[in-house]
Residue, then its C-alpha position, 0 to 999 in steps of 0.5 A: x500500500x503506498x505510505x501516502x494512501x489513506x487508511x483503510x476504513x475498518x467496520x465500526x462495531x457495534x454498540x455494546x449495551x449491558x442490558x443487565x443495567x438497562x432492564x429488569x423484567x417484572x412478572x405483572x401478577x393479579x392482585x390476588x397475588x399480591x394483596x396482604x392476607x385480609x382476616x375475619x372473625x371466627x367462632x372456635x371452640x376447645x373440645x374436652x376430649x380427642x374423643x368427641x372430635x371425629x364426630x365433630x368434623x364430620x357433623x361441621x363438614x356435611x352441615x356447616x362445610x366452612x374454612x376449606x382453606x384452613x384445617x378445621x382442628x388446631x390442637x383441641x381448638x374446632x373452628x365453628x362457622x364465620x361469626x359474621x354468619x350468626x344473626x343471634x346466638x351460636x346455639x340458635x346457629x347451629x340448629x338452624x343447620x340441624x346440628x346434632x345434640x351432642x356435637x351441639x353440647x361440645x361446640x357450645x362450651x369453651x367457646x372463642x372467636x377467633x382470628x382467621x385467614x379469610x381465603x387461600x394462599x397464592x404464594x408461600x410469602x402469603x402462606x408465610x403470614x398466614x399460619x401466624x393466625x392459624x394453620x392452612x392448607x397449601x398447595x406450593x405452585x412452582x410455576x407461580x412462585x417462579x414468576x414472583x421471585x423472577x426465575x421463571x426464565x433461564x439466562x440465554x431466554x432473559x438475554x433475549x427479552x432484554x434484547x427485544x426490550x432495546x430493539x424496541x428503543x431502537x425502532x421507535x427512534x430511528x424508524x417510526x419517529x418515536x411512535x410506538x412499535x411492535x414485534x411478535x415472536x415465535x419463542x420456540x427457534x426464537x424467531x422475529x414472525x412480525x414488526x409493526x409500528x403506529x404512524x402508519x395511518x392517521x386513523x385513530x383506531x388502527x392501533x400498532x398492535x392492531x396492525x402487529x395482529x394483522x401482519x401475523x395473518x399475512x404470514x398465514x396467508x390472511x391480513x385483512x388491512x391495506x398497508x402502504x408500505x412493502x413487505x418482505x417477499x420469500x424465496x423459493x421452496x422456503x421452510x419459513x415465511x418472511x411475509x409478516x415483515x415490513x420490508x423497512x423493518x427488515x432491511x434495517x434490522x439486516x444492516x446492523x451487526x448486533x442483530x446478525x444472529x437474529x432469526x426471522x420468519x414463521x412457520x408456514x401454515x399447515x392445514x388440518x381438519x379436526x383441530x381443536x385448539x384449547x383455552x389453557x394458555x399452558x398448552x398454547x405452544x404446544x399447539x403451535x408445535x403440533x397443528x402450526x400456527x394459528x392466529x398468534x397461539x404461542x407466540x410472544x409479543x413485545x411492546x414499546x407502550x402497554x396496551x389500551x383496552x382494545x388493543x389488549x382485548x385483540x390480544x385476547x382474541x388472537x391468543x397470545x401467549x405472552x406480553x412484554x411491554x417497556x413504558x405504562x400507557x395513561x389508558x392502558x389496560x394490563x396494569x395502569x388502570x386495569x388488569x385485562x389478563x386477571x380477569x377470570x371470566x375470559x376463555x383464554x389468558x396470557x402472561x404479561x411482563x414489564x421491562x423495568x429501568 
């Protein structure tokens, strides 16, 4: 090289972030999970002998079948009924319900109102303060504990998430103008299936997720909106379809070198007759696995802003099977002024998560 040419430009490198100080996922669990034990009153009474006792249980269990969430016995101590349920006297009480008159003598002596827990434990934390009052009946969810003390990932799935969480940074700035993104995920490779963003129409309810939803249809040869922009065109005899990705989206993500070890695309639709899809969200990947995808069934979504109601019900409907958001919304619906996914009546649930900074 002659000494006076210039240099050779070498690559620069890509920004390196430690995502460990920029994010921490946060499960969102209903409140059932995290509320303080509440108490009510109860009336109890000590039996004078282990004698009287089998008698007893079993007249309360048939007749006055109360506290399935506590043991009924501590030591001599019998737990009767809520004392909120006695409109006048426990004796009167108790022959209302037909109670015998020698369990009746028994329950009637010694008697005490007690404290006591007034609904079962969720989490140990809860079960923890509960046998303080009196001893409980519990049944340890692991899934569920996982998700309390944030364990329920391993290193490699939370790297991940956290790199989802900054490619959304990254979108809405350099991409969409700071507006909201979205991109769904298939976590089983994992694979990038759709990348939606917010400005791409004026109208008001065409929402970013709206538009993620729609693009996961186009990867199964559905979609139902009008898109101005282009979306990427698959090659040939391809094992995966690209289809669901805009093509700005994607070129950008192609020329940046921290996102080369990224993977993209969907499984292609399968058909089959006779499929039933179930409701328990514990299922939903593998239904993904064994009947290929089917609306967002098993699939991650990953969100810049919470969702509004509308939004977070599309969510719902299409089957999602986990959430990930970075910023609360003023109108959103998993945790700023409502909790969509708790509530119970819904035919299927998904898991949600915040990315905390």
């Amino acid at each position: 090289m002659d000494a006076c040419s210039p240099p050779v430009a070498k690559r620069a490198k890509p920004v390196e972030y430690d995502l460990d100080d920029l994010f921490g996922i946060k499960a969102l669990l209903s409140d059932e999970y995290k509320q303080d034990i509440r108490l009510i009153k109860a009336h109890s009474c000590q039996l004078e002998s282990k004698q009287q006792l089998q008698a007893v249980i079993q007249e309360l269990a048939k007749k006055l079948p109360h506290f399935q969430h506590l043991k009924r016995v501590h030591d001599r101590n019998v737990l009767i009924c809520p004392t909120a349920d006695i409109e006048d006297t426990l004796e009167q009480h108790l022959k209302q319900h037909q109670i015998s008159d020698h369990v009746l003598e028994a329950l009637c002596r010694n008697v005490n109102v007690v404290e006591v827990p007034a609904s079962s434990a969720k989490l140990r934390v809860q079960y923890d303060q509960m046998i303080k009052y009196w001893p409980c009946k519990f049944h340890p969810d692991k899934y569920a504990e996982s998700l309390q003390n944030g364990s329920n990932f391993t290193t490699s799935q939370r790297l991940y998430h956290k790199r989802m969480a900054q490619l959304l940074r990254n979108l809405s700035r350099d991409l969409n103008k700071g507006q909201p993104v979205a991109i769904c995920v298939d976590p089983r490779q994992p694979s990038i299936v759709a990348i939606a963003g917010s400005n791409e129409s004026a109208n008001t309810h065409k929402h970013c997720v709206m538009w993620l939803v729609d693009y996961v249809a186009r990867s199964q040869q559905g979609g139902a909106w009008q898109s101005q922009l282009d979306f990427v065109e698959d090659e040939q005899n391809t094992t995966k379809t690209l289809s669901g990705l805009p093509q700005t989206y994607y070129d950008y993500l192609q020329g940046h070198e921290h996102c080369e070890d990224l993977q993209y695309g969907a499984e292609l639709p399968r058909r089959t007759n006779n499929v039933e899809f179930q409701d328990d969200q514990l299922t939903s990947a593998d239904n993904l696995s064994k009947y290929g995808p089917y609306l967002c069934t098993g699939y991650d979504i990953y969100l810049l802003r919470e969702p509004c109601l509308m939004c977070a019900m599309a969510l719902v409907h299409s089957r999602v099977k986990r959430i990930f958001f970075l910023e609360q919304s003023q109108n959103g619906a998993l945790v700023t002024s409502f909790q969509l996914h708790a509530v119970k009546e819904l035919n299927h649930h998904y898991e949600v998560f915040q990315f905390t900074t």
